[in-house]
N, CA, C and O of each residue as an XYZ file, in Angstrom:
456
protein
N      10.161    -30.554    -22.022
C       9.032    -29.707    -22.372
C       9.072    -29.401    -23.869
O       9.942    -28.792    -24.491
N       7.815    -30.015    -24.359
C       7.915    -28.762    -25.739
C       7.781    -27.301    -25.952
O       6.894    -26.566    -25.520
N       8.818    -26.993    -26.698
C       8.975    -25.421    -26.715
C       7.405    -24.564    -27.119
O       7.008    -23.519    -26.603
N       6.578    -25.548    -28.404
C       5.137    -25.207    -28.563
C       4.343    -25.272    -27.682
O       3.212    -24.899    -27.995
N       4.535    -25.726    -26.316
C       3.570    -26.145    -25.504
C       4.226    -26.064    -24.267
O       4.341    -26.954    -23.425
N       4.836    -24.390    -24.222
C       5.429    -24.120    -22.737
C       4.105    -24.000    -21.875
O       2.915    -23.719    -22.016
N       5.324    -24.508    -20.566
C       4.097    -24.465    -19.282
C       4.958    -23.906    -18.073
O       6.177    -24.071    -18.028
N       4.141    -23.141    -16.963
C       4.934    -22.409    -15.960
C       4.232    -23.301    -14.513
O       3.162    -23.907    -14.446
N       5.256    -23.104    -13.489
C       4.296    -23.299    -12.893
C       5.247    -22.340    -11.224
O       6.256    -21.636    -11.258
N       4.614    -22.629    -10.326
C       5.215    -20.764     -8.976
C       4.451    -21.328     -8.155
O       3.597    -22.214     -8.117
N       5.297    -20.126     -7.081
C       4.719    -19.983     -6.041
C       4.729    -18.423     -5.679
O       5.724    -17.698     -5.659
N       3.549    -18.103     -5.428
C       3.128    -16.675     -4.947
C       3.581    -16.496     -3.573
O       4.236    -17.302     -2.913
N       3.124    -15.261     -3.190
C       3.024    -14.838     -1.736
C       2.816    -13.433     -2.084
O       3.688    -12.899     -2.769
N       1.573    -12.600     -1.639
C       1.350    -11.451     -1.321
C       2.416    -10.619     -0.671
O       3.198     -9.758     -1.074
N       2.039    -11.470      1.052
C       2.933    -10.601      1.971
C       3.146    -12.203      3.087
O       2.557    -13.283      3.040
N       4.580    -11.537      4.284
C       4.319    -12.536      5.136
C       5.121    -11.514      5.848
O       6.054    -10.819      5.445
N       4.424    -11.600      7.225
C       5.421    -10.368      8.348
C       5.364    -11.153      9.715
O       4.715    -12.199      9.739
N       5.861    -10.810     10.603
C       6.309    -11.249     11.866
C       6.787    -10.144     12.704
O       7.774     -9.472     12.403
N       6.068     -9.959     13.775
C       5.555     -9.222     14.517
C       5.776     -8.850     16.188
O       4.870     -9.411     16.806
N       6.395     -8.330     16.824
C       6.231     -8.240     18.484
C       5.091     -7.622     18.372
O       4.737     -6.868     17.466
N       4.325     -8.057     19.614
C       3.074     -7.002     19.969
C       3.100     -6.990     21.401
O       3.684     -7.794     22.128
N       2.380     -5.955     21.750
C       1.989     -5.992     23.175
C       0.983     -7.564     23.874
O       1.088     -8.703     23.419
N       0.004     -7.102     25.137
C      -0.646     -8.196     25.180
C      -2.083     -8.240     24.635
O      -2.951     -9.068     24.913
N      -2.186     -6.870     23.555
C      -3.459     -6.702     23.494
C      -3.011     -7.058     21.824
O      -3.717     -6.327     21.128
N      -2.225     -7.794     21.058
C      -1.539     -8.176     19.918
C      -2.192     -6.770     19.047
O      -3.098     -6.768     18.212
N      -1.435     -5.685     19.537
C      -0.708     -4.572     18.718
C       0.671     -3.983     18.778
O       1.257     -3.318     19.632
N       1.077     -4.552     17.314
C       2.837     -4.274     17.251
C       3.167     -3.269     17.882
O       2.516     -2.225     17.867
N       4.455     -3.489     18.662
C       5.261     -2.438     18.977
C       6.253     -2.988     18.971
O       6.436     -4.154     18.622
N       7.472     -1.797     19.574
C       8.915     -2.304     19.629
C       9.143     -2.432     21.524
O       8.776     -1.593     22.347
N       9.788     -3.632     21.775
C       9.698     -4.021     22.856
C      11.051     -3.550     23.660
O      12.094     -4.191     23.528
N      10.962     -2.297     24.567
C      12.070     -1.935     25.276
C      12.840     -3.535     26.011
O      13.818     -3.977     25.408
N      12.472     -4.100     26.946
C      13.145     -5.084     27.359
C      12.727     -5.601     27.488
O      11.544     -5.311     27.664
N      13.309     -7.616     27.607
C      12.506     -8.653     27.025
C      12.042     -9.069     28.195
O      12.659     -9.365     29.218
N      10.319     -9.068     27.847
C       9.447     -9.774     29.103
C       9.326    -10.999     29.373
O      10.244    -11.608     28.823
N       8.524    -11.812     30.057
C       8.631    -12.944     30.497
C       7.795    -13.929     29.402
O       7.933    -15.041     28.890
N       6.814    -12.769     29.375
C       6.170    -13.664     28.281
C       6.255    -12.748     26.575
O       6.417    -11.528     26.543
N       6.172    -13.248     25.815
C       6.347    -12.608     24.653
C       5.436    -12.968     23.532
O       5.266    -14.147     23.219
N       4.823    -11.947     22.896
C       3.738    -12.199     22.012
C       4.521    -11.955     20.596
O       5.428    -11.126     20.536
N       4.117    -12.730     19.454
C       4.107    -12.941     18.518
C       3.017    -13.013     17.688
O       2.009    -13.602     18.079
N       3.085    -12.236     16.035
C       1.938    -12.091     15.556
C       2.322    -12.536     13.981
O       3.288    -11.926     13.522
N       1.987    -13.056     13.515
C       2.443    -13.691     11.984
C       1.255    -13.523     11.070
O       0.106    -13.718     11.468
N       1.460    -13.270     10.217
C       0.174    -12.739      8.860
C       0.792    -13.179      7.836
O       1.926    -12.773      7.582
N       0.323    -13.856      7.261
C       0.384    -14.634      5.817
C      -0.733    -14.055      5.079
O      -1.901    -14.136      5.459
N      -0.245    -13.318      3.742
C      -1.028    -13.293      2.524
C      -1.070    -13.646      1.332
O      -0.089    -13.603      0.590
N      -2.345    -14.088      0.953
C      -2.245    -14.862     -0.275
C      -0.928    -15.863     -0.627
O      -0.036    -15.583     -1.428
N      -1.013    -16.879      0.030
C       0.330    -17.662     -0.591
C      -0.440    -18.644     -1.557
O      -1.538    -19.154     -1.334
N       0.280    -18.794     -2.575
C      -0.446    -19.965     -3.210
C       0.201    -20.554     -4.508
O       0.721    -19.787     -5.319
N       0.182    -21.622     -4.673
C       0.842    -22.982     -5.844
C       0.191    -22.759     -7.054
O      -1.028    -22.592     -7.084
N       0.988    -22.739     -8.205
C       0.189    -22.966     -9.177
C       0.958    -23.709    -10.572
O       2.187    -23.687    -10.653
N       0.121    -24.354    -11.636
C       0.774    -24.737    -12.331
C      -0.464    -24.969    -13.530
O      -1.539    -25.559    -13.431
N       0.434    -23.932    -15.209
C      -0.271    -23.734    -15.496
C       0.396    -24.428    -16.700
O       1.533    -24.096    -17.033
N      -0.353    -25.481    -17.425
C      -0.037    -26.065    -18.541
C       0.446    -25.596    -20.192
O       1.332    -26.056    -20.912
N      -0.444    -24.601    -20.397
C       0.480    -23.947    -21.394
C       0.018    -22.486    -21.591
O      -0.949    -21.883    -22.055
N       1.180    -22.232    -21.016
C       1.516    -20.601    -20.624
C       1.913    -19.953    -22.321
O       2.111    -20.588    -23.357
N       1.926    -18.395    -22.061
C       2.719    -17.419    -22.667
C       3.912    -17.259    -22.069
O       4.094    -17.285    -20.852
N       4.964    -17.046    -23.134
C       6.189    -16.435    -22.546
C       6.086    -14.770    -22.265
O       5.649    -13.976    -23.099
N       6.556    -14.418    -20.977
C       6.394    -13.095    -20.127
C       7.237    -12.349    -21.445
O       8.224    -12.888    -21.946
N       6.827    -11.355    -21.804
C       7.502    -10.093    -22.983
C       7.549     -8.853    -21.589
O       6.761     -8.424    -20.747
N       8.972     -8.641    -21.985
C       9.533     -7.450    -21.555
C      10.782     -6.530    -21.613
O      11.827     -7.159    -21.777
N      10.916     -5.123    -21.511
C      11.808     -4.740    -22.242
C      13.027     -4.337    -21.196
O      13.995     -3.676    -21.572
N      12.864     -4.809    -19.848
C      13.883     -3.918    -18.950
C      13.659     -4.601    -17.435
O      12.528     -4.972    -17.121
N      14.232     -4.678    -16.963
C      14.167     -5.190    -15.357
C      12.495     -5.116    -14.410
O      11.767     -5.883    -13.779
N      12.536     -3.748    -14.808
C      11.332     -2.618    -13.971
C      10.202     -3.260    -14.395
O       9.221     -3.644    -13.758
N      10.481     -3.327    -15.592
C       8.998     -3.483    -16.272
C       8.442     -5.536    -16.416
O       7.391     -6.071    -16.771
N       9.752     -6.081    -15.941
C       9.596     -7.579    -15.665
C       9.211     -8.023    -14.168
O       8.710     -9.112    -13.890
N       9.623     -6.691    -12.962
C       9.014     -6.532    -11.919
C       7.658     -6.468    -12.116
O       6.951     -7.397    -11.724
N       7.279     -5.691    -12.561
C       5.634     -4.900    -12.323
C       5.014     -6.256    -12.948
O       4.088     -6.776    -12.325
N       5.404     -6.774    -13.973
C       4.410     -7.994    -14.954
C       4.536     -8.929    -13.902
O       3.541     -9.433    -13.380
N       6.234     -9.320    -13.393
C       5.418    -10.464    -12.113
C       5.188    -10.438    -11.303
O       5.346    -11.403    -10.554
N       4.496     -8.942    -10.812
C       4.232     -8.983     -9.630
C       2.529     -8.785     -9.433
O       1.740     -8.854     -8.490
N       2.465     -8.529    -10.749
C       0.678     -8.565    -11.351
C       0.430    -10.024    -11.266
O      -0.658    -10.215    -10.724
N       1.085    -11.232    -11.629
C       0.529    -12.131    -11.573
C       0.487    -12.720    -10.108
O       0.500    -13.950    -10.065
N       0.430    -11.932     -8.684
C       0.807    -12.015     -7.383
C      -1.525    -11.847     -7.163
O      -2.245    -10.850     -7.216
N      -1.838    -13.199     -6.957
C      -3.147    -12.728     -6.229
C      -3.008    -11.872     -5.318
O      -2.027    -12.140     -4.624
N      -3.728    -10.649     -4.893
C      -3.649     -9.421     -3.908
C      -4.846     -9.967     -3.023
O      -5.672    -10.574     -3.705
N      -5.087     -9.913     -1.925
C      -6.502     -9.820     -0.997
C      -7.221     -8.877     -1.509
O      -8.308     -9.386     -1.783
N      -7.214     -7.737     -1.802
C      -8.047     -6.571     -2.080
C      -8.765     -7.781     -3.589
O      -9.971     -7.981     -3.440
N      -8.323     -8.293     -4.499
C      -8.803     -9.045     -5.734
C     -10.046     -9.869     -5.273
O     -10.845    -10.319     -6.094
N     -10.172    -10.042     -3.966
C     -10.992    -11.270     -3.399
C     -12.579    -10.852     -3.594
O     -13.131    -11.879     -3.988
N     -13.121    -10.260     -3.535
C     -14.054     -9.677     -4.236
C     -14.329     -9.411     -5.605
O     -15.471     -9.299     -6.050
N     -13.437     -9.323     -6.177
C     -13.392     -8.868     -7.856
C     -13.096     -9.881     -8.577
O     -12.220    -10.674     -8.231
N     -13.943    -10.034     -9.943
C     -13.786    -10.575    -11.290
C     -13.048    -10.471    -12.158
O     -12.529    -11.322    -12.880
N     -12.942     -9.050    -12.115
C     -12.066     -8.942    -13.318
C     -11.240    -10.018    -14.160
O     -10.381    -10.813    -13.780
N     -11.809     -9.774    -15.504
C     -11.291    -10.853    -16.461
C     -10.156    -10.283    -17.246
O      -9.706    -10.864    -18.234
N      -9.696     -9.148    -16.808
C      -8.234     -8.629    -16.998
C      -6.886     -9.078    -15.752
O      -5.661     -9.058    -15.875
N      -7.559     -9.369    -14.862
C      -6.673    -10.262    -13.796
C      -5.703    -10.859    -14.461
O      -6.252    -11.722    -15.146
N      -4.158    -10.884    -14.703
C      -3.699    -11.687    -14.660
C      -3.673    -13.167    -13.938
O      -3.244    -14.156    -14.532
N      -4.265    -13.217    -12.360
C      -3.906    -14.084    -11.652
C      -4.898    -15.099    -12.056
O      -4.654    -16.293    -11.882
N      -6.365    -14.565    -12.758
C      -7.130    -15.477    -12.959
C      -6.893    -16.620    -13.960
O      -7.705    -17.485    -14.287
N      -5.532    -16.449    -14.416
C      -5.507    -17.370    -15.373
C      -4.920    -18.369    -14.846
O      -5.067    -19.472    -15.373
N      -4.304    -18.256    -13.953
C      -3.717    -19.337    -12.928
C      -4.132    -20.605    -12.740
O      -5.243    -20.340    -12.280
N      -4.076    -21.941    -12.746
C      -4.633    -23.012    -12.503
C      -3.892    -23.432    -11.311
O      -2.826    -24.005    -11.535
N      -4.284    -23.242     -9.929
C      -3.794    -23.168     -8.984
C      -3.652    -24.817     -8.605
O      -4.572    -25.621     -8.763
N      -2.343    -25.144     -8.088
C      -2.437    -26.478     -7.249
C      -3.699    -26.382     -5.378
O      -4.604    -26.961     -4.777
N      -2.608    -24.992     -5.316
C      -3.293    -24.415     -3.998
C      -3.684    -23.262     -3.840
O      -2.831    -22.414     -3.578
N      -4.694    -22.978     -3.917
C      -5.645    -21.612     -3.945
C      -4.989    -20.719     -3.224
O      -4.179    -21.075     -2.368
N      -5.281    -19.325     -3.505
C      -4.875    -18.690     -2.605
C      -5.098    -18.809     -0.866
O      -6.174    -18.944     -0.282
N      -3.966    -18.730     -0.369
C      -4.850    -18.826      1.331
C      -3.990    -17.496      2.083
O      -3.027    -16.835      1.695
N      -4.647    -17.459      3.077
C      -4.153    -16.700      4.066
C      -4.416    -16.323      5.572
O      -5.582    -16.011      5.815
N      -3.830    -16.307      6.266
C      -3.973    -16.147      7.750
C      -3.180    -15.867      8.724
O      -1.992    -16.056      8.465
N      -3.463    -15.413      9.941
C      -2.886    -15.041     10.918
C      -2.765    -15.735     12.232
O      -3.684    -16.217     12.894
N      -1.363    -15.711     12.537
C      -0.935    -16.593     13.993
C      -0.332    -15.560     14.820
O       0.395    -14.590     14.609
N      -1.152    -16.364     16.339
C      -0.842    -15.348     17.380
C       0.030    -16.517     18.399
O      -0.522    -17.565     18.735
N       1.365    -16.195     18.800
C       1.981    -17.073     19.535
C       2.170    -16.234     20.905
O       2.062    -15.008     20.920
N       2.400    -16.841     21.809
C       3.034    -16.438     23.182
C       4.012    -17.809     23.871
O       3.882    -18.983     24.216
N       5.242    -16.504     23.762
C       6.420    -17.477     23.869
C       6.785    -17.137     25.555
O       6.926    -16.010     26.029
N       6.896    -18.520     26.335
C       7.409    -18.275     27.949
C       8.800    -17.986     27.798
O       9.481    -18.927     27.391
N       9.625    -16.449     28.130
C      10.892    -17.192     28.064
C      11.587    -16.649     29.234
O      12.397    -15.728     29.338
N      10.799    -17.861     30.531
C      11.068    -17.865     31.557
C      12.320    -18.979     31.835
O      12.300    -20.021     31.181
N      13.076    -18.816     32.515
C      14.154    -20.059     32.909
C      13.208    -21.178     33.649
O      13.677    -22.305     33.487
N      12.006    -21.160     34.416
C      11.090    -21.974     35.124
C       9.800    -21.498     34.330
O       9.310    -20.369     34.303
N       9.441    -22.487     33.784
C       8.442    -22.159     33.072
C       7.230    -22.954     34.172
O       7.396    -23.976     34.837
N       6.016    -22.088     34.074
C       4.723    -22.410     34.768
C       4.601    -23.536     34.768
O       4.816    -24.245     33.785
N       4.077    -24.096     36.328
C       3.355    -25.649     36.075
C       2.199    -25.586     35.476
O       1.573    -26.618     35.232
């Protein structure tokens, strides 16, 4: 790389959680394990990017190198908004932001249903 012509390139992620739920897929904590078992997974904003010639991040302390990269983290709430103070908009994404939710149901029967 030339040092005149640094380039960055990441991977984001908002949020990602994993979940027991009941059968109506609202989390709870599951006293004892049922036969069938629900699972709920939420992915936010994950996304690739690679940006040809970046700024080097300025900062004076740990805290304050948190908060700067965590501004450059696309948020869902941003998905509506312009703002041309966005850090994230400067991003030249491989893979756009995405995000979504999986609902599993696991048998964990010793004889599972015909």
């Amino acid at each position: 790389s030339d040092p005149n012509f640094p380039f960055s390139m990441g991977i984001t992620l908002e949020n990602l959680t994993a979940e027991s739920t009941n059968e109506s897929w609202t989390p709870t904590f599951l006293k004892k394990e049922p036969t069938l078992v629900h699972k709920l997974v939420k992915l936010a904003s994950f996304a690739v990017y690679w940006n040809p010639c970046s700024k080097f991040l300025d900062y004076k302390d740990t805290r304050e190198m948190g908060v700067l990269l965590e501004s450059l983290i696309h948020k869902k709430s941003q998905d509506n908004e312009n703002s041309p103070q966005d850090p994230s908009t400067s991003h030249h994404y491989i893979l756009h932001p995405v995000s979504g939710t999986l609902k599993v149901i696991l048998n964990k029967s010793e004889i599972p249903d015909a």
